[in-house]
Backbone atoms as SQL, in Angstrom:
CREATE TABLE atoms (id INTEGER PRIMARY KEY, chain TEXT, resi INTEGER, resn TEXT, atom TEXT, x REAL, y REAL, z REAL);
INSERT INTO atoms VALUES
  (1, 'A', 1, 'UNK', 'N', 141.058, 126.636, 13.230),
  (2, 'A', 1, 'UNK', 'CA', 140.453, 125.600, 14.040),
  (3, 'A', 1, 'UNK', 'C', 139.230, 126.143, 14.779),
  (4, 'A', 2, 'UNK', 'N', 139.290, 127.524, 15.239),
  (5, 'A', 2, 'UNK', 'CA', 138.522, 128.097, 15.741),
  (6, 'A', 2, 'UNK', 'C', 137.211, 127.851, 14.695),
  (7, 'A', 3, 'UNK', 'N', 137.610, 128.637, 13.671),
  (8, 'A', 3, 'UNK', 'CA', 136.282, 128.533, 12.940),
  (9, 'A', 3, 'UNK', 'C', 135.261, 127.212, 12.370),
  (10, 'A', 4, 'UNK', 'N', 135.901, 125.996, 12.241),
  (11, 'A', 4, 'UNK', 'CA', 135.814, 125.059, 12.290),
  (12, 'A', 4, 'UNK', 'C', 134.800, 124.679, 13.637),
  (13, 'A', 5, 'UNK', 'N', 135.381, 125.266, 15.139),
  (14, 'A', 5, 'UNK', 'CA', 134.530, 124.459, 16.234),
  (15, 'A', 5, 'UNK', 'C', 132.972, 125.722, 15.879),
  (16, 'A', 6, 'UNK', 'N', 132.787, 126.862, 15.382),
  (17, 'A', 6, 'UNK', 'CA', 131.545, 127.644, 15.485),
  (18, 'A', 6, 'UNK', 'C', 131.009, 127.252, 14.442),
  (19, 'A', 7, 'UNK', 'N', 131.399, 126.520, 13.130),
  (20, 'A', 7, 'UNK', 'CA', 130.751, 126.123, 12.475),
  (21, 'A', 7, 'UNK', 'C', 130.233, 124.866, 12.835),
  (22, 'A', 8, 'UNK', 'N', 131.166, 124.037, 12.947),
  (23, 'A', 8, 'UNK', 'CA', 130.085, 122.563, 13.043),
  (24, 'A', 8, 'UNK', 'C', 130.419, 122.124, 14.828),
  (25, 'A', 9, 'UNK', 'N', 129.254, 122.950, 15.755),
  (26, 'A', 9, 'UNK', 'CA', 129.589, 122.957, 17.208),
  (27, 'A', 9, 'UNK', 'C', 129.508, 121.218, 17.123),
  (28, 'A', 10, 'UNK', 'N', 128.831, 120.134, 16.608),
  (29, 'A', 10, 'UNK', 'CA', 128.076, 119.184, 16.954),
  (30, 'A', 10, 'UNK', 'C', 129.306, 118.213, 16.742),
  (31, 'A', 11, 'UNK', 'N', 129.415, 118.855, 15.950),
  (32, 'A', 11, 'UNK', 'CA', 131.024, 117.702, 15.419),
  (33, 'A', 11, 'UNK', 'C', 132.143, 117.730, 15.811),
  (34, 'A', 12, 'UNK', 'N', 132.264, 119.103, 16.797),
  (35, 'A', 12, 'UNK', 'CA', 133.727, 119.736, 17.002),
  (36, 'A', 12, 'UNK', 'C', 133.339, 118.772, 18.844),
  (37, 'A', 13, 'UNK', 'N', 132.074, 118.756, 19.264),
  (38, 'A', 13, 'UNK', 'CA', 131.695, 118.451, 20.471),
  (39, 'A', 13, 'UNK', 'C', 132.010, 116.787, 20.187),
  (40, 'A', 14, 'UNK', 'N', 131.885, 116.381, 19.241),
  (41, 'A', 14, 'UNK', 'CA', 131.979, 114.850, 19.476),
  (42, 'A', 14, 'UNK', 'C', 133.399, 114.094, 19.358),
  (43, 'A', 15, 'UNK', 'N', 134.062, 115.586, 18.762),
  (44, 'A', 15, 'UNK', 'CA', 135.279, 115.082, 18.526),
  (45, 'A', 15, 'UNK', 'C', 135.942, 114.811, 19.748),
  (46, 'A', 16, 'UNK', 'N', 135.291, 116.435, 20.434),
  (47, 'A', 16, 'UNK', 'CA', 135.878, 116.231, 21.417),
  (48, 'A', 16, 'UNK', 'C', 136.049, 114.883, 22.708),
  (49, 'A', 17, 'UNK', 'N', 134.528, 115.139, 22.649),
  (50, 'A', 17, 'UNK', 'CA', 134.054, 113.497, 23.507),
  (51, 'A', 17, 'UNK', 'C', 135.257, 112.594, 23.203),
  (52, 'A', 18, 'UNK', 'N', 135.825, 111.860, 21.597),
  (53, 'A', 18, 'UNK', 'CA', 136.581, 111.247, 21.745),
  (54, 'A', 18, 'UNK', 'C', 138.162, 111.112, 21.858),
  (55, 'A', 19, 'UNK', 'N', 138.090, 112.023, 21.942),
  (56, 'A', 19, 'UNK', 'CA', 139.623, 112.500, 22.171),
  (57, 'A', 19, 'UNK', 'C', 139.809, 112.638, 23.309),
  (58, 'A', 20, 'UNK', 'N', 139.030, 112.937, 24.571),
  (59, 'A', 20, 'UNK', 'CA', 138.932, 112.704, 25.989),
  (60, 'A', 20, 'UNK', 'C', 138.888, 111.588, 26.451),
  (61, 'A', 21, 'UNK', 'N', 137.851, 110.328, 25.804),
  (62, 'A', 21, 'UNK', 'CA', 138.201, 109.355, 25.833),
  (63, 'A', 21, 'UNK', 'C', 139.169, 108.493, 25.523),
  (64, 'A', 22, 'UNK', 'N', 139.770, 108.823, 24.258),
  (65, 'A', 22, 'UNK', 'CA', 141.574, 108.117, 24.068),
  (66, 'A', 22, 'UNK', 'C', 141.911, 108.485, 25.095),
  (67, 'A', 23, 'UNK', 'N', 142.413, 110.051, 25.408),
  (68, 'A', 23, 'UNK', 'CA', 142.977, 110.257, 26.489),
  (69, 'A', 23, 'UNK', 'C', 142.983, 109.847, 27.921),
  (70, 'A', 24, 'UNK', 'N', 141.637, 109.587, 28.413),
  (71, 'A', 24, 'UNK', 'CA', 141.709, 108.763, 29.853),
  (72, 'A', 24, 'UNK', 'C', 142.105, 107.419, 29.689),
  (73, 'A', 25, 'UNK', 'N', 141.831, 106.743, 28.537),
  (74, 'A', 25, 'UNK', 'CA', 142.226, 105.078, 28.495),
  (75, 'A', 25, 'UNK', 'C', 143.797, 105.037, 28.285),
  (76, 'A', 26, 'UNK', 'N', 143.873, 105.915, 27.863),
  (77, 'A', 26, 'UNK', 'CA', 145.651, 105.664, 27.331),
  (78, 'A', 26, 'UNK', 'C', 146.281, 106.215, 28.660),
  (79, 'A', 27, 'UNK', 'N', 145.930, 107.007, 29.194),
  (80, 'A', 27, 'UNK', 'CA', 146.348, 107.674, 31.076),
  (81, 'A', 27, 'UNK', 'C', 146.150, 106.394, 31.770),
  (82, 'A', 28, 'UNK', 'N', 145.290, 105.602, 31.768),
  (83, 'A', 28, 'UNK', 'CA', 144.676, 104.726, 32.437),
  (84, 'A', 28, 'UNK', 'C', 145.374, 103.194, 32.425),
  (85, 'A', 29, 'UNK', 'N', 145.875, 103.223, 30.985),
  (86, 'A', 29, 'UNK', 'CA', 146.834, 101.916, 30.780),
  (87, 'A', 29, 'UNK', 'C', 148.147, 102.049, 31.189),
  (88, 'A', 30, 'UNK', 'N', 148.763, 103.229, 31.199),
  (89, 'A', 30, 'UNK', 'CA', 149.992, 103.778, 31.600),
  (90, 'A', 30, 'UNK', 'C', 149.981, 103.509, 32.892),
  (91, 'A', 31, 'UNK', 'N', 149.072, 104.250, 33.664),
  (92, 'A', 31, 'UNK', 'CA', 148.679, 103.865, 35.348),
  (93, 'A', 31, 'UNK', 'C', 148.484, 103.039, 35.697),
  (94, 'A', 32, 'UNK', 'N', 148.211, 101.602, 35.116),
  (95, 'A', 32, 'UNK', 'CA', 147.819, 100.397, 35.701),
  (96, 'A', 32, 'UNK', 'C', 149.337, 99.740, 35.102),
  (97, 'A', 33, 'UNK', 'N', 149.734, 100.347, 34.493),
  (98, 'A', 33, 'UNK', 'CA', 151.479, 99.106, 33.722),
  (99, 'A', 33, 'UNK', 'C', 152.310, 100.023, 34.987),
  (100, 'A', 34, 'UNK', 'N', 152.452, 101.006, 34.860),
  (101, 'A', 34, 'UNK', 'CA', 152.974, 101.897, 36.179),
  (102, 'A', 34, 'UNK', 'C', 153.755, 101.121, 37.159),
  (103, 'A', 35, 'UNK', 'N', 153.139, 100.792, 38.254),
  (104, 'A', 35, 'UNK', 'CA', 153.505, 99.947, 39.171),
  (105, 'A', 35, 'UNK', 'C', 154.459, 98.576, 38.828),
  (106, 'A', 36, 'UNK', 'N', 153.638, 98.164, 37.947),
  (107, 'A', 36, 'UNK', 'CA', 154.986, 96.829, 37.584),
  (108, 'A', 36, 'UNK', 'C', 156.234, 97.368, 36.760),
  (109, 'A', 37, 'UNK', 'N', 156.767, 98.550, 36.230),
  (110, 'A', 37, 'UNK', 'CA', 157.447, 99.087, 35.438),
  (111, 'A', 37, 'UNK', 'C', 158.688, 99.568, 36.405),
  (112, 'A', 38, 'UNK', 'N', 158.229, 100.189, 38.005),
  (113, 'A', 38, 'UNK', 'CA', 158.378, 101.059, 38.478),
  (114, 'A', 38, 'UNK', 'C', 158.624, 100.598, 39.819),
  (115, 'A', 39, 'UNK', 'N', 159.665, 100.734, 40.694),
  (116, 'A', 39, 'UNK', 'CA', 159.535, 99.641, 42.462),
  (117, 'A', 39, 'UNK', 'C', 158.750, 100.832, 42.736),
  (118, 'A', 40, 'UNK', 'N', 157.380, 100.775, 43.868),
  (119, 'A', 40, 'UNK', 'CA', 156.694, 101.269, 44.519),
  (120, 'A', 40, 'UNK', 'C', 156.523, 100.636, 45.520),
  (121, 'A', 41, 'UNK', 'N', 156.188, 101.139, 46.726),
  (122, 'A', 41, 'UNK', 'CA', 155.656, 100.883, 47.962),
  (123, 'A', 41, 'UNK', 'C', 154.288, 99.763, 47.506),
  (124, 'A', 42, 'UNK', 'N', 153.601, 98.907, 48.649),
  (125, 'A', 42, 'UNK', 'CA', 152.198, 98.338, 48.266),
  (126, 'A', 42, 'UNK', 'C', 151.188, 99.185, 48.263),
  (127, 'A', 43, 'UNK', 'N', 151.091, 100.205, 49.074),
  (128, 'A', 43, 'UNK', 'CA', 150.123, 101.131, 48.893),
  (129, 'A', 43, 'UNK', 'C', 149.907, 102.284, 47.828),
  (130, 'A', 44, 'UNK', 'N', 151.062, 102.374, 47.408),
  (131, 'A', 44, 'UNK', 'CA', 151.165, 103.292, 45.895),
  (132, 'A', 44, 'UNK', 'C', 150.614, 102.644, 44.779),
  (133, 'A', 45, 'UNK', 'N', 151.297, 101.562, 44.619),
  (134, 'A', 45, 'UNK', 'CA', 151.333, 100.414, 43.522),
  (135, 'A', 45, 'UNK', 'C', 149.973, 100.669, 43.427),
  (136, 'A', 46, 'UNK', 'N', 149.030, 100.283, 44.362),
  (137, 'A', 46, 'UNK', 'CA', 147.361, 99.648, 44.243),
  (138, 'A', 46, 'UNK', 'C', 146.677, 101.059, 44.172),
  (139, 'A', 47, 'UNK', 'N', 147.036, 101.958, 44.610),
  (140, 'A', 47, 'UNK', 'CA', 146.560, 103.329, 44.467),
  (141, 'A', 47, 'UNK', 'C', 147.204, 103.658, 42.967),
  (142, 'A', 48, 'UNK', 'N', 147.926, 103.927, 42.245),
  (143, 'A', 48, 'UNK', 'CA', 148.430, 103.846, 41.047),
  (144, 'A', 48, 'UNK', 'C', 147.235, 102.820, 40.219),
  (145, 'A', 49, 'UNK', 'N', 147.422, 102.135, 40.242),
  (146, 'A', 49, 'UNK', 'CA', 146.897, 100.783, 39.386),
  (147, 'A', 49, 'UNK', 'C', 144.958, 101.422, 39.732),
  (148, 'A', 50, 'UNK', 'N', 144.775, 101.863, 41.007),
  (149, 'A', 50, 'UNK', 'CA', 143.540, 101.918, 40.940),
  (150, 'A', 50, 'UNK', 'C', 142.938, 103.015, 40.188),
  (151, 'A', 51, 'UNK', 'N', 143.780, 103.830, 40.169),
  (152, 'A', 51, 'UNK', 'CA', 143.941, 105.214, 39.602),
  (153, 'A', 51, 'UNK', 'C', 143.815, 105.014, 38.033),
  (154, 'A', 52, 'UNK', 'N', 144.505, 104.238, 37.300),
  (155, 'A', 52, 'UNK', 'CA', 144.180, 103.801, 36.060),
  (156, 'A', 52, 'UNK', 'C', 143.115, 103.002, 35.940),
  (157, 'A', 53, 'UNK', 'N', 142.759, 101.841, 36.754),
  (158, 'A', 53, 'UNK', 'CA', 140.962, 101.652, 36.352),
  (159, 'A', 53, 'UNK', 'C', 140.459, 102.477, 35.822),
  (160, 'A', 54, 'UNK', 'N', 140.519, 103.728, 37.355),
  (161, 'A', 54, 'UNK', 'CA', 138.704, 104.608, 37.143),
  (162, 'A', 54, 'UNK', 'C', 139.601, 105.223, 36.279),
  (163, 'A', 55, 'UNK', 'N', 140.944, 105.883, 35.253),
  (164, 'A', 55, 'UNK', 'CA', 140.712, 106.541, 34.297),
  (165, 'A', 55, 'UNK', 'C', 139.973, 105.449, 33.128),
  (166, 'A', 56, 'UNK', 'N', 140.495, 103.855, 32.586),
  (167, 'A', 56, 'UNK', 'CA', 139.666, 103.626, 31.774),
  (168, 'A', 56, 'UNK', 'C', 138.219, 103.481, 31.953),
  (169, 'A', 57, 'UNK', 'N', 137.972, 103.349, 33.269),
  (170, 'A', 57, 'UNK', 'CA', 136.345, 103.176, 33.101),
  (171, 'A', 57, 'UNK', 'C', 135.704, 104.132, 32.676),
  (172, 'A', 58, 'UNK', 'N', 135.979, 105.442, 32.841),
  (173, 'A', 58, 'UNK', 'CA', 135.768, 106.698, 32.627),
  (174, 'A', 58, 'UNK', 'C', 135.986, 106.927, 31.236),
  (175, 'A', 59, 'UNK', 'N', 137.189, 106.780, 30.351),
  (176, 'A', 59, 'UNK', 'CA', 137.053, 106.310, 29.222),
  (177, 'A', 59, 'UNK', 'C', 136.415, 105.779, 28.154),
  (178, 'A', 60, 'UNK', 'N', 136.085, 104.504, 28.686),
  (179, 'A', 60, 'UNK', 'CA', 135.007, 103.336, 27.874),
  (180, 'A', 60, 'UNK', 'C', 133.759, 104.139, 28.215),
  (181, 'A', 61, 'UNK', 'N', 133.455, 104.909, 29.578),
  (182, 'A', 61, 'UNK', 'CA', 132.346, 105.676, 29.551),
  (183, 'A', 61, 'UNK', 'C', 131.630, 106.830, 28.401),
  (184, 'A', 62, 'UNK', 'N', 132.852, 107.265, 28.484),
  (185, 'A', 62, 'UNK', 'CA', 132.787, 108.406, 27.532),
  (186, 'A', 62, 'UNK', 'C', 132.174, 107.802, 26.410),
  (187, 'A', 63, 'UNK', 'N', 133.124, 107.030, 25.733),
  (188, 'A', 63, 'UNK', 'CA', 133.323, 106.630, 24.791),
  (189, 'A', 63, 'UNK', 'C', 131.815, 105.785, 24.117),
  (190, 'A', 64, 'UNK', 'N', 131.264, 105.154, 24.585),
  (191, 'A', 64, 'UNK', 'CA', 130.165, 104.280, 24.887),
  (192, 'A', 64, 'UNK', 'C', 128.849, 104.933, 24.816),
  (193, 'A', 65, 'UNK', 'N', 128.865, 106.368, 25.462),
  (194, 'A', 65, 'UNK', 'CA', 127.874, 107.090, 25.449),
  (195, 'A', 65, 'UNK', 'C', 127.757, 108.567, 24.756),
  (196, 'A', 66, 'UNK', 'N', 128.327, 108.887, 23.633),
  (197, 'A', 66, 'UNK', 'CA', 128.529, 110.232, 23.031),
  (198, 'A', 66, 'UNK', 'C', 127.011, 110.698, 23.230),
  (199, 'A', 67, 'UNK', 'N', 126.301, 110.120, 23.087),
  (200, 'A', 67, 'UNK', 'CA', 124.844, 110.737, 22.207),
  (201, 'A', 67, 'UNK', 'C', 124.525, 111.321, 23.961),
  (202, 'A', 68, 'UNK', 'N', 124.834, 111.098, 25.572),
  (203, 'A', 68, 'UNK', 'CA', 124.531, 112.054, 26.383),
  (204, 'A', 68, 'UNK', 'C', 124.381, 113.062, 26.380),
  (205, 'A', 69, 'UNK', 'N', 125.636, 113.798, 26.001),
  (206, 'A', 69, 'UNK', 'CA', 125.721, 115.091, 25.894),
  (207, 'A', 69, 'UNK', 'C', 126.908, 115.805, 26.502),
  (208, 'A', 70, 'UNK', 'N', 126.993, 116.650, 26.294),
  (209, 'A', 70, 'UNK', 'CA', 128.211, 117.070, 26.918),
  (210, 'A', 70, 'UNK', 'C', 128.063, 117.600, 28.926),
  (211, 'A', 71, 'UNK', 'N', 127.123, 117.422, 28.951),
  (212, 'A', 71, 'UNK', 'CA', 126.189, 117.842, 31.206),
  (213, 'A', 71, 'UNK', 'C', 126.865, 116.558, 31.208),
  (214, 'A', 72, 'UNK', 'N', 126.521, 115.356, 30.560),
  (215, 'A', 72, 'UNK', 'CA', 126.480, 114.335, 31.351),
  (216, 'A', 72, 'UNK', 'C', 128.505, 114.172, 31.849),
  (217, 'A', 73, 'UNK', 'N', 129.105, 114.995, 30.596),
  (218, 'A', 73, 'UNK', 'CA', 129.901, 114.535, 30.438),
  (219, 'A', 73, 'UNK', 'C', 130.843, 115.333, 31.661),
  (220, 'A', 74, 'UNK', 'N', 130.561, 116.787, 31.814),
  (221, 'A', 74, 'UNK', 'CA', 131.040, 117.695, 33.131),
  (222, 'A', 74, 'UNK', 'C', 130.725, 116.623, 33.726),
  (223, 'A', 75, 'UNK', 'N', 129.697, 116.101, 34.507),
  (224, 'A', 75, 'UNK', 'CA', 129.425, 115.584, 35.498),
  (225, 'A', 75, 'UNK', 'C', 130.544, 114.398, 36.012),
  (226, 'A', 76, 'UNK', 'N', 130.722, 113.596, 34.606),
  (227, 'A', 76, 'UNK', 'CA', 131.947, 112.503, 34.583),
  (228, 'A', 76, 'UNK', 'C', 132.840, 113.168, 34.828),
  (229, 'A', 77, 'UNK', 'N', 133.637, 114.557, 34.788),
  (230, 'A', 77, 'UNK', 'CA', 134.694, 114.804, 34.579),
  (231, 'A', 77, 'UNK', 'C', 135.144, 115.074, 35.813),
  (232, 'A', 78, 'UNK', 'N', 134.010, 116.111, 36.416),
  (233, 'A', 78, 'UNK', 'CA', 133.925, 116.419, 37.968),
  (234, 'A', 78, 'UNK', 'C', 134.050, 115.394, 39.161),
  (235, 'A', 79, 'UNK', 'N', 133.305, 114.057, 38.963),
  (236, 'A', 79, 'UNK', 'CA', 133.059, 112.736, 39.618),
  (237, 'A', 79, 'UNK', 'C', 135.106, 112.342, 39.225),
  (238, 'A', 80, 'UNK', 'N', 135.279, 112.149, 37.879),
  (239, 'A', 80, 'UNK', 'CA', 136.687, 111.963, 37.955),
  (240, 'A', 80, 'UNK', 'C', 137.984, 112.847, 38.506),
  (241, 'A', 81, 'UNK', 'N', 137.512, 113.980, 38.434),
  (242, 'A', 81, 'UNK', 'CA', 138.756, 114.972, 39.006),
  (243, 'A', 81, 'UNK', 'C', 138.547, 114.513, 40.288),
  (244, 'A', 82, 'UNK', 'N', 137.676, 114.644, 41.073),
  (245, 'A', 82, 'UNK', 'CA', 137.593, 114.256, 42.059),
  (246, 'A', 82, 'UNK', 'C', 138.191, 112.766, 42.917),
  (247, 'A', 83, 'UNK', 'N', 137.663, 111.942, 42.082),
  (248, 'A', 83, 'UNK', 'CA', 138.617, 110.712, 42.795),
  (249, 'A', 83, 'UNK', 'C', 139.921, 110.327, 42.316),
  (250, 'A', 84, 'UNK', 'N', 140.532, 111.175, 41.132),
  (251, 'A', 84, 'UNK', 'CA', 141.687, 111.521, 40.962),
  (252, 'A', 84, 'UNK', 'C', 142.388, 112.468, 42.260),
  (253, 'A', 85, 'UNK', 'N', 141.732, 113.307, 42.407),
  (254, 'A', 85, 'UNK', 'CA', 142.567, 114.400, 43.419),
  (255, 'A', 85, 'UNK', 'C', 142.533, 113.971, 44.531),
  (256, 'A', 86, 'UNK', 'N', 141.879, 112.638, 44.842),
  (257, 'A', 86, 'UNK', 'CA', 141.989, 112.303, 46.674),
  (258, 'A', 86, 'UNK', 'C', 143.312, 110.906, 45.879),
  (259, 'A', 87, 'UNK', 'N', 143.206, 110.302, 45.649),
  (260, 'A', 87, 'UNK', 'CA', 144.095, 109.040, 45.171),
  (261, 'A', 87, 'UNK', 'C', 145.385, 110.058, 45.303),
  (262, 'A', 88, 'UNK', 'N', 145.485, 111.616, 44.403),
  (263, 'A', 88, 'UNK', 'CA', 146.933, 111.856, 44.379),
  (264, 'A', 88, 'UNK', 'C', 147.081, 112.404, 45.871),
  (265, 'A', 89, 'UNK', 'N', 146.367, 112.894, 46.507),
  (266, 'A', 89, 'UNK', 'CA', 146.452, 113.367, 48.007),
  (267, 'A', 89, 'UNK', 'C', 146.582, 112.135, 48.681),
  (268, 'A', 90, 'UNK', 'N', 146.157, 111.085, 48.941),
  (269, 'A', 90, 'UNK', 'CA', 146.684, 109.999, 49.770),
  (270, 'A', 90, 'UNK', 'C', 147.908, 109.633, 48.800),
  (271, 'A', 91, 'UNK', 'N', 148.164, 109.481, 47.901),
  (272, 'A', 91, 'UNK', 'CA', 149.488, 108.845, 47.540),
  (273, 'A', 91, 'UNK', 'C', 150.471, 110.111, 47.799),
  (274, 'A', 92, 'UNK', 'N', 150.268, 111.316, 48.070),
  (275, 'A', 92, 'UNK', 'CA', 151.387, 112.543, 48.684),
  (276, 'A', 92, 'UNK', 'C', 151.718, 112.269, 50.282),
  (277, 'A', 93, 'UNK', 'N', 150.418, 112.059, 51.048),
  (278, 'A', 93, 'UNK', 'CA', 151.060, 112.010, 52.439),
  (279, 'A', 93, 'UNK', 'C', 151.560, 110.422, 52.413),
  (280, 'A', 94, 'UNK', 'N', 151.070, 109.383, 51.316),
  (281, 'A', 94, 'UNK', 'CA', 152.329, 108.301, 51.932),
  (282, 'A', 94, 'UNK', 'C', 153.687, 109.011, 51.796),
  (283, 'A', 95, 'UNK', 'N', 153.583, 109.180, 50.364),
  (284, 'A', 95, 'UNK', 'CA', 155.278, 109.609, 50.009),
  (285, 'A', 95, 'UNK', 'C', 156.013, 110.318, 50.803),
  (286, 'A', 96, 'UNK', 'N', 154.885, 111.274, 51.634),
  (287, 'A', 96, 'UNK', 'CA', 155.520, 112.362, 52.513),
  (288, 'A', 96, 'UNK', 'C', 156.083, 111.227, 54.133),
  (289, 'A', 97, 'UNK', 'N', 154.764, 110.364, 54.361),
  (290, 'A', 97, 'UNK', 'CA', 155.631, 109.338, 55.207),
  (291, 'A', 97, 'UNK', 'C', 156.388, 108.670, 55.263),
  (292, 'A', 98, 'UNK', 'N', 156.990, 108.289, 54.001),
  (293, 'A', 98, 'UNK', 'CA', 158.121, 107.446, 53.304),
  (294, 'A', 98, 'UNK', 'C', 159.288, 108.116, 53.527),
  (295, 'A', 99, 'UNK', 'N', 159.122, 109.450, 52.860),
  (296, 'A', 99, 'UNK', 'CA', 159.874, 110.420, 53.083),
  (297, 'A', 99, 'UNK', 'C', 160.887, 110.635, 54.649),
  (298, 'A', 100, 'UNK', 'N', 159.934, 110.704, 55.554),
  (299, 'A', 100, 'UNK', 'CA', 160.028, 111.143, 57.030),
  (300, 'A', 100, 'UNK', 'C', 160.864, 109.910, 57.761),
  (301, 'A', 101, 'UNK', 'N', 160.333, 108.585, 57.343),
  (302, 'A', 101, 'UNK', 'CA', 160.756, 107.485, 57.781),
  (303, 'A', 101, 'UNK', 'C', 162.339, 107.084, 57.250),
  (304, 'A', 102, 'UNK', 'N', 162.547, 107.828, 55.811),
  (305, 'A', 102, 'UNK', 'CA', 163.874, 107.386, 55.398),
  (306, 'A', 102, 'UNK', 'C', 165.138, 108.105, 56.085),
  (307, 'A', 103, 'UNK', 'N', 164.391, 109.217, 55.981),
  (308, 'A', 103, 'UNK', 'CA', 165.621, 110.904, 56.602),
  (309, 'A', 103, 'UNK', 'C', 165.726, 110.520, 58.115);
């Protein structure tokens, strides 16, 4: 496989592009069915559900724009880790308040 990505970098790069993109849309549909699947609090639920938006938007992004490049695409990934990692940090200190309130 290795040799495959040094031979054809261009193709092994686009593959990649879409296989990142399945992957956030299919994260993204899971996360938005989530909440109705699952009893959650109201503030999880919509943090969950919002959480799967920006993965498909991010997705259809990808997906939509291969010919960027792969900068543009760090940049998406970074912009997404990012409002991924505050969504799971506010949905930890609810849980952690949920937590506190039940005990």
């Amino acid at each position: 496989m290795g040799v495959v990505a040094l031979v054809w970098p261009g193709i092994t790069a686009l593959a990649f592009l879409y296989l990142l993109a399945a992957w956030a849309i299919l994260t993204g549909v899971f996360e938005v069915i989530a909440p109705l699947a699952y009893p959650m609090s109201g503030g999880r639920a919509v943090l969950t559900a919002l959480t799967g938006v920006i993965s498909i938007i991010f997705g259809i992004l990808i997906a939509a724009q291969p010919s960027s490049g792969l900068l543009a695409v760090v940049w998406l990934i970074g912009v997404y880790a990012i409002l991924f990692g505050i969504m799971y940090i506010v949905m930890y200190f609810q849980t952690r308040s949920l937590a506190a309130s039940l005990a």
